[in-house]
C-alpha positions as CSV (number, residue, x, y, z in Angstrom):
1,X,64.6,-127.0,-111.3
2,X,62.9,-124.7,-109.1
3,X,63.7,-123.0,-106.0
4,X,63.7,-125.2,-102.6
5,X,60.6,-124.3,-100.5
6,X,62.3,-122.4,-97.6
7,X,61.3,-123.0,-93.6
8,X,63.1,-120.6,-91.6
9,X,62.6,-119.3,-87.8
10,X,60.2,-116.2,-87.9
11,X,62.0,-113.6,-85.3
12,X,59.7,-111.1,-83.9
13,X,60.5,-107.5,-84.3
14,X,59.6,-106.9,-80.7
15,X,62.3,-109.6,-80.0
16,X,65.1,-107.2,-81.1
17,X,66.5,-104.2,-79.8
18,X,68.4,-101.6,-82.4
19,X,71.6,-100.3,-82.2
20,X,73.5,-98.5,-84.5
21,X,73.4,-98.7,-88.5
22,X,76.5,-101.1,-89.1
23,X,76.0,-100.3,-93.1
24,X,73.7,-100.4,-96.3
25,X,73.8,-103.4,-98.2
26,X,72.1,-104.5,-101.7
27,X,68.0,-103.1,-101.2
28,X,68.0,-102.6,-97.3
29,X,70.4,-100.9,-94.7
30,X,72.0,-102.7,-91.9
31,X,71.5,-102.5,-88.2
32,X,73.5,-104.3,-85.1
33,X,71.4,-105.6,-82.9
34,X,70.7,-107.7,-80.3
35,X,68.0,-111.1,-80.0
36,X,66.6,-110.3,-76.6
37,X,65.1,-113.9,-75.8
38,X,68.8,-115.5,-77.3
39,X,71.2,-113.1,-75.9
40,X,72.6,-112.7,-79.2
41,X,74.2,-110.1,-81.2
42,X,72.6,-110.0,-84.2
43,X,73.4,-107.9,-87.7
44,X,69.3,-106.9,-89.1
45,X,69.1,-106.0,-92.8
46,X,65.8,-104.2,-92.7
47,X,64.4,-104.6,-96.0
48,X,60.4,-103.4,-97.6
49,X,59.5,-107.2,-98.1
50,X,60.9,-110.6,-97.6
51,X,62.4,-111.6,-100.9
52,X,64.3,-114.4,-102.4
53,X,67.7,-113.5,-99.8
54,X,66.2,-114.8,-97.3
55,X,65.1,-117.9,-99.3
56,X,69.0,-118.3,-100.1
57,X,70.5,-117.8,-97.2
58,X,68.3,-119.9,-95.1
59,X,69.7,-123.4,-98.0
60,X,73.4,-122.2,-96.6
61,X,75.7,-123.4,-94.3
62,X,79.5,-122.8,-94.9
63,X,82.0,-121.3,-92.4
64,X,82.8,-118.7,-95.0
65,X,79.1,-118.2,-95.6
66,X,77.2,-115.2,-93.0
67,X,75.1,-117.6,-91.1
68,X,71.1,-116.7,-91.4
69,X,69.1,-116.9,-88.1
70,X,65.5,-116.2,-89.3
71,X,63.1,-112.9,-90.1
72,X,61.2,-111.1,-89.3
73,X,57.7,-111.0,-91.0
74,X,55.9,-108.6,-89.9
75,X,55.0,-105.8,-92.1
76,X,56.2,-103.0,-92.3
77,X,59.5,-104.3,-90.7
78,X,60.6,-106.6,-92.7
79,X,64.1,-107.7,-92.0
80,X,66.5,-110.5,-92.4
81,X,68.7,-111.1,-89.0
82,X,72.4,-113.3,-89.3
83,X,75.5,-113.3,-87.4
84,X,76.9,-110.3,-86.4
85,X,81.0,-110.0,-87.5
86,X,82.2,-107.7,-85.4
87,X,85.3,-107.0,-87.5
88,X,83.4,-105.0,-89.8
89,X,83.8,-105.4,-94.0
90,X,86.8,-106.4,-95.7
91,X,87.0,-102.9,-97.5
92,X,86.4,-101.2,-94.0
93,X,89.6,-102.9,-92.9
94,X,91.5,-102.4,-96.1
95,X,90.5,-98.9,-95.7
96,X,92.1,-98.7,-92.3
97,X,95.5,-98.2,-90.9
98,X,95.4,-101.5,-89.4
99,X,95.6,-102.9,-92.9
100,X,99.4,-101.8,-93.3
101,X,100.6,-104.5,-91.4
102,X,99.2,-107.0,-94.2
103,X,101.7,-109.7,-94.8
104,X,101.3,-112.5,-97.3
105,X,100.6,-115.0,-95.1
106,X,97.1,-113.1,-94.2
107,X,96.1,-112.1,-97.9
108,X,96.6,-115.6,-98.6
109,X,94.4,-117.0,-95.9
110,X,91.4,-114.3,-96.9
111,X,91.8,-115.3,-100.6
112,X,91.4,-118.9,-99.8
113,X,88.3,-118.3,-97.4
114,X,86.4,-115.9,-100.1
115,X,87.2,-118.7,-102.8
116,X,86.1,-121.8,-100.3
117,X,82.7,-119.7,-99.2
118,X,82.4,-118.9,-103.3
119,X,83.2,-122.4,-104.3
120,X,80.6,-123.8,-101.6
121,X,78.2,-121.5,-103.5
122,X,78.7,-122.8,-106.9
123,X,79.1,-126.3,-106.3
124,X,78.7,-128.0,-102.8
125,X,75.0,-125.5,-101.6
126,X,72.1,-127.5,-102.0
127,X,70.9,-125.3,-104.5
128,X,73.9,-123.3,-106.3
129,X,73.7,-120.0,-106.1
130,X,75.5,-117.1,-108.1
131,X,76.2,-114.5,-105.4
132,X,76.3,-111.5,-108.5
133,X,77.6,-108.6,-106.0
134,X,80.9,-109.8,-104.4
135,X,82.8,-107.0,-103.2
136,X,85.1,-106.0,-100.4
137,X,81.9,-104.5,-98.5
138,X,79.7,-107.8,-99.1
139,X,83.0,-109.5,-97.0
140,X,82.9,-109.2,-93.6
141,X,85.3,-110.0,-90.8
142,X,84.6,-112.1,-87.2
143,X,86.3,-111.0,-84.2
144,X,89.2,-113.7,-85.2
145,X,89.2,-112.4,-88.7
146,X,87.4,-115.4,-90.5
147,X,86.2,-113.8,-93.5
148,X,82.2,-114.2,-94.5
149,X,80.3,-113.9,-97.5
150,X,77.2,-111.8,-96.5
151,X,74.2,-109.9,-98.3
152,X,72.4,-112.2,-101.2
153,X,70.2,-109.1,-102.1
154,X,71.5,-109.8,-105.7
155,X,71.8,-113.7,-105.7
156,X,70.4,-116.0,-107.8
157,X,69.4,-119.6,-107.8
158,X,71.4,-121.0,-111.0
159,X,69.0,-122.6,-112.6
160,X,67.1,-119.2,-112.3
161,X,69.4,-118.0,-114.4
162,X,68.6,-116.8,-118.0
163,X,68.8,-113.1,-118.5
164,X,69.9,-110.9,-115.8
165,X,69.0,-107.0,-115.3
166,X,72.1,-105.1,-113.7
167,X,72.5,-105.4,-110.4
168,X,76.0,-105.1,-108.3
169,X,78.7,-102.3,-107.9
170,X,80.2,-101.4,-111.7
171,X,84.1,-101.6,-111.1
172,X,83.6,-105.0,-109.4
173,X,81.0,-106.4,-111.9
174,X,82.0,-108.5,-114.9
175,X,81.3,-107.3,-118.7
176,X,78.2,-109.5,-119.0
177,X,76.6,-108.5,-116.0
178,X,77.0,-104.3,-117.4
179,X,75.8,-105.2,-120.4
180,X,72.6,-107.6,-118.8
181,X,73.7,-110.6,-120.6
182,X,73.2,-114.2,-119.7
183,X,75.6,-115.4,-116.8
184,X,77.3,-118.2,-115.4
185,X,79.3,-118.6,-111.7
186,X,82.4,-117.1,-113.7
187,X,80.5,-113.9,-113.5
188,X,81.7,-113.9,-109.7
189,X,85.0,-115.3,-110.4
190,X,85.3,-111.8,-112.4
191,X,84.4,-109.4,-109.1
192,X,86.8,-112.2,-106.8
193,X,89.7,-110.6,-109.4
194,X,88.7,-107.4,-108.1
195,X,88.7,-108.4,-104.4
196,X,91.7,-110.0,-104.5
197,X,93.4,-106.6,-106.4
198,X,92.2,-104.8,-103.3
199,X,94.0,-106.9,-100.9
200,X,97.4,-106.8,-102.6
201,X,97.2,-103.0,-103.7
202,X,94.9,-101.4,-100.6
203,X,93.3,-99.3,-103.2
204,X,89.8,-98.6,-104.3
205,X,88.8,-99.9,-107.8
206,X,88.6,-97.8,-110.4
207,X,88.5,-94.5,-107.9
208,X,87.7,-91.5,-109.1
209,X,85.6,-92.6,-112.1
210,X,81.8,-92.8,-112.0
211,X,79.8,-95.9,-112.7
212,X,79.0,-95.2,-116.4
213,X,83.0,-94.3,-117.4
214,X,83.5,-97.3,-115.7
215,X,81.0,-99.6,-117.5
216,X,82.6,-98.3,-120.6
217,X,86.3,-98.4,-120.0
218,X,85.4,-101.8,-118.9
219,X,83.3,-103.5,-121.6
220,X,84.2,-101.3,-124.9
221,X,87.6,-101.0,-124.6
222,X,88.3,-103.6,-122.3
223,X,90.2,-102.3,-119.8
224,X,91.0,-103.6,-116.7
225,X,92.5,-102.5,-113.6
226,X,96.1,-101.4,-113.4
227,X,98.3,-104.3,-111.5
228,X,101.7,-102.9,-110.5
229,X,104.8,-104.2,-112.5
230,X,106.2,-105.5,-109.0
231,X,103.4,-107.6,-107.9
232,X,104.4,-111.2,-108.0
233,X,103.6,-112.8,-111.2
234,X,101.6,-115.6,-109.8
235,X,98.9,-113.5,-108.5
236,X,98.7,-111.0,-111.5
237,X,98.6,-114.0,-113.6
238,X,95.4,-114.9,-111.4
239,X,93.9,-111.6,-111.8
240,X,93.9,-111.7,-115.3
241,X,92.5,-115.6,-115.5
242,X,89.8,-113.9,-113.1
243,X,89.2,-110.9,-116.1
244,X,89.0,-112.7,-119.2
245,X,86.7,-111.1,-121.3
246,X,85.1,-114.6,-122.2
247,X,83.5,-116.0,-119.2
248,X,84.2,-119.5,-120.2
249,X,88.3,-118.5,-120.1
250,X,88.0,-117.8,-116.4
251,X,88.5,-120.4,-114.0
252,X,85.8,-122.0,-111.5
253,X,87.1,-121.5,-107.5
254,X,87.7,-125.1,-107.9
255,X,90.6,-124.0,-110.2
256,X,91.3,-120.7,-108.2
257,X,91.8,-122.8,-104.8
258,X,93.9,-125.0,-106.7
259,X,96.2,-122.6,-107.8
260,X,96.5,-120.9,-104.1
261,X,97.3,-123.9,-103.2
262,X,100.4,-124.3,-105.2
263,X,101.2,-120.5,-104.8
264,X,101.2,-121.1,-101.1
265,X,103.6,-123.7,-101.1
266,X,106.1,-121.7,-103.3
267,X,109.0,-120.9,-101.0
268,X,110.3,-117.5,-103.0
269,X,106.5,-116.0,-103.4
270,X,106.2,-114.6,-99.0
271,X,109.6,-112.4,-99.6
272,X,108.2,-111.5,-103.1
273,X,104.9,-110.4,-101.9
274,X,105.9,-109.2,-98.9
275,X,108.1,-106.7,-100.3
276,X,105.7,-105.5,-102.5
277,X,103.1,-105.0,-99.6
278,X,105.4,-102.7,-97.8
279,X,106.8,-100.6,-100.4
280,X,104.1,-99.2,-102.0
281,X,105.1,-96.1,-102.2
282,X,107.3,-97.0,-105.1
283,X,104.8,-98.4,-106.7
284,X,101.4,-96.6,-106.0
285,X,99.8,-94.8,-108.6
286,X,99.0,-91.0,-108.6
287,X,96.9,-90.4,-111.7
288,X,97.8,-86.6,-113.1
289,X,95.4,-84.7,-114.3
290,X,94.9,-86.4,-118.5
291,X,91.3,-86.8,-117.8
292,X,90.1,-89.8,-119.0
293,X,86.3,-88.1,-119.6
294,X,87.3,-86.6,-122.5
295,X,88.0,-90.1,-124.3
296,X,84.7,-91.6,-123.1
297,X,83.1,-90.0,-126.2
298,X,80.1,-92.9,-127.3
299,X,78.0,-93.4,-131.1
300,X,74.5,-94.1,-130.1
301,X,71.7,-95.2,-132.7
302,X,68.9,-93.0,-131.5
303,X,65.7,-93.1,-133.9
304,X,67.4,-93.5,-136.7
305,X,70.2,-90.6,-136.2
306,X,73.0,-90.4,-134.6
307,X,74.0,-89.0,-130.9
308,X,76.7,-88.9,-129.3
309,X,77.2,-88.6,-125.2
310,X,80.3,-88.1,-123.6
311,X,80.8,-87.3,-119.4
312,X,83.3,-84.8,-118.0
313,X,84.8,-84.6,-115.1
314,X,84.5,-81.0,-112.4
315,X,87.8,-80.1,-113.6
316,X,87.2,-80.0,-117.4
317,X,83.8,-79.0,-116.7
318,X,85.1,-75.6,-116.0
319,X,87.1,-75.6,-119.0
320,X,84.2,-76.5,-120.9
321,X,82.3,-74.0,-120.3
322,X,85.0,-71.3,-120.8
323,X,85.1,-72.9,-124.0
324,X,81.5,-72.7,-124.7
325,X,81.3,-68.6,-123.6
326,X,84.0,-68.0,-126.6
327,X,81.7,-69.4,-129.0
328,X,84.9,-71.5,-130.8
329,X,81.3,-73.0,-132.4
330,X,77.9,-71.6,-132.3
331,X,76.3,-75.0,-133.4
332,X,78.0,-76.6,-130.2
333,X,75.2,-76.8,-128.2
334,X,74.1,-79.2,-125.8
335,X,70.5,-80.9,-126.9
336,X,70.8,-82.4,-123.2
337,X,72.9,-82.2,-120.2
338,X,72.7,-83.2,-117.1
339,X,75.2,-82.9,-113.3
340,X,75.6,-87.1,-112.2
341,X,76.6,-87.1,-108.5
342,X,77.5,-83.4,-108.1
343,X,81.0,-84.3,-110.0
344,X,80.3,-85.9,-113.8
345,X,78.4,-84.0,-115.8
346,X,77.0,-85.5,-119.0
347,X,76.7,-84.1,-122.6
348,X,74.4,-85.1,-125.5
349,X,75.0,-83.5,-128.7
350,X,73.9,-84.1,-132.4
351,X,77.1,-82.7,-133.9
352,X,79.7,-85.5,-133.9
353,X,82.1,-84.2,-136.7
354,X,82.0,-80.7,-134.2
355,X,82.2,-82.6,-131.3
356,X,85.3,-84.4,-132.5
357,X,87.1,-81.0,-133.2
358,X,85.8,-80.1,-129.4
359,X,87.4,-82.6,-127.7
360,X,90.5,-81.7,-129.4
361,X,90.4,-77.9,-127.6
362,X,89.1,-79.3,-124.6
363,X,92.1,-81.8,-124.4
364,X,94.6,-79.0,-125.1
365,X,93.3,-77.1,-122.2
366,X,92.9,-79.4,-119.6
């Protein structure tokens, strides 16, 4: 099947007047605005061309869905103008102080309007559509904090979908979608895990790590993120459905709505989850110092020999090198190394046996 032709209202760019950037979201940052001739606050994602997002968006119609107003075609200010949610993004508000006076009752609401505006996606659009790049900051809230599903930058048409280059935010993004696999809607039901871990816990995924440790701990050995021993059972147990490694084990948001549903008629789960919302300091984690660079240590087949890579964090970066100035191996030499983000910095040697007998100082004096 191919894509539906799109007709949508062309907005002119002299039509809107800028305010301030409201955010970045996937290829193109985002301005609030207003649409001078409708007296309407708008949100503008100014983008280099009009692609396929607008071609989504403008199919959609779903209370949980951001609704799409028109474009603007004019080059070079290409832009895509919905709603504006006042509220700001989910991970904004999760961010927030305001946040602390989460009760169950308001985490269940928000989980059931992300999985109604996902399952409108996958099943009741006129075209489905795989959203790909679900996250807290591609959530945003309306002054009367109705959640929305906005920015389709990394959408897809499903019956577009073959083989998928990576697109998306790496602690939110499911195994296939790292590794640029074929996909299916589960792929989101994967990153709506994720989501619905940062409700409950008010914590960033994965924080601390960069992408690439994260694509690693998270596809070769599986790893998920850490859900505290006192969060009710019923929605750990949904978190992990949500991770399953195989995509086929995860459930459709038919299936995820289904088992709110019950979860929100169970009488004992508001005292249960409430007291785990408001005691987290008995439960938050503090990671100490064991860095987990120093176990990210990967075999590579590179023209026929093999390399190894591993990343280190600023910490055990210094002890590297103090390691390195007392010669403990003259043949320990970097082939290759690079600084990612001013905080990893990332090794390729030749030497794996020597490596191996590196790591083992390096652990020993972090």
């Amino acid at each position: 099947m191919s894509s539906p032709g799109s007709s949508f209202v062309q907005i002119k760019h002299e039509d809107l007047l800028f305010y301030e950037n409201c955010g970045g979201g996937s290829f193109g940052s985002v301005y609030r605005a207003l649409w001078v001739s409708q007296d309407k606050e708008v949100a503008v994602k100014k983008l280099l061309k009009i692609d396929k997002e607008a071609e989504i968006l403008s199919v959609l119609s779903h209370k949980n869905i951001i609704q799409f107003y028109g474009a603007v075609l004019e080059s070079p200010n290409y832009g895509i103008v919905t709603e504006y949610a006042s509220g700001g993004s989910l991970y904004e508000y999760l961010s927030s102080e305001q946040s602390e006076e989460m009760d169950m009752e308001q985490i269940m609401a928000w989980a059931i309007q992300i999985a109604k505006g996902m399952h409108y996606l996958h099943a009741e659009a006129p075209v489905k559509v795989i959203h790909r790049d679900l996250k807290s900051r591609n959530v945003v809230m309306t002054a009367d904090k109705v959640l929305k599903i906005c920015d389709f930058g990394a959408s897809k048409f499903l019956s577009h979908t073959t083989h998928m280059t990576v697109v998306g935010t790496f602690p939110w993004m499911a195994p296939e979608v790292i590794q640029s696999l074929p996909v299916s809607e589960t792929c989101d039901t994967y990153s709506y895990g994720v989501v619905l871990w940062e409700m409950l816990t008010r914590e960033v995924p994965f924080k601390g790590f960069e992408g690439l440790q994260v694509a690693w701990l998270v596809v070769e050995k599986q790893e998920r993120l850490t859900i505290p021993t006192s969060c009710p059972a019923s929605f750990a147990e949904l978190m992990r459905k949500c991770w399953q490694a195989d995509p086929k084990e995860r459930p459709q948001f038919k299936q995820v709505l289904v088992t709110l549903e019950t979860m929100s008629n169970d009488s004992r789960l508001p005292d249960q989850c409430n007291s785990f919302l408001h005691n987290k300091d008995q439960w938050r984690y503090t990671p100490t110092h064991t860095c987990i660079c120093v176990s990210i240590l990967c075999h590579l087949q590179l023209l026929n020999s093999k390399i190894c890579f591993f990343c280190l964090c600023e910490k055990c970066t210094q002890v590297f090198n103090v390691l390195q100035k007392k010669a403990l191996d003259a043949q320990l030499q970097p082939i290759y190394s690079l600084t990612a983000h001013k905080r990893t910095h990332i090794y390729i040697y030749t030497h794996i046996s020597k490596v191996n007998h590196f790591i083992q100082y390096l652990v020993y004096a972090v």
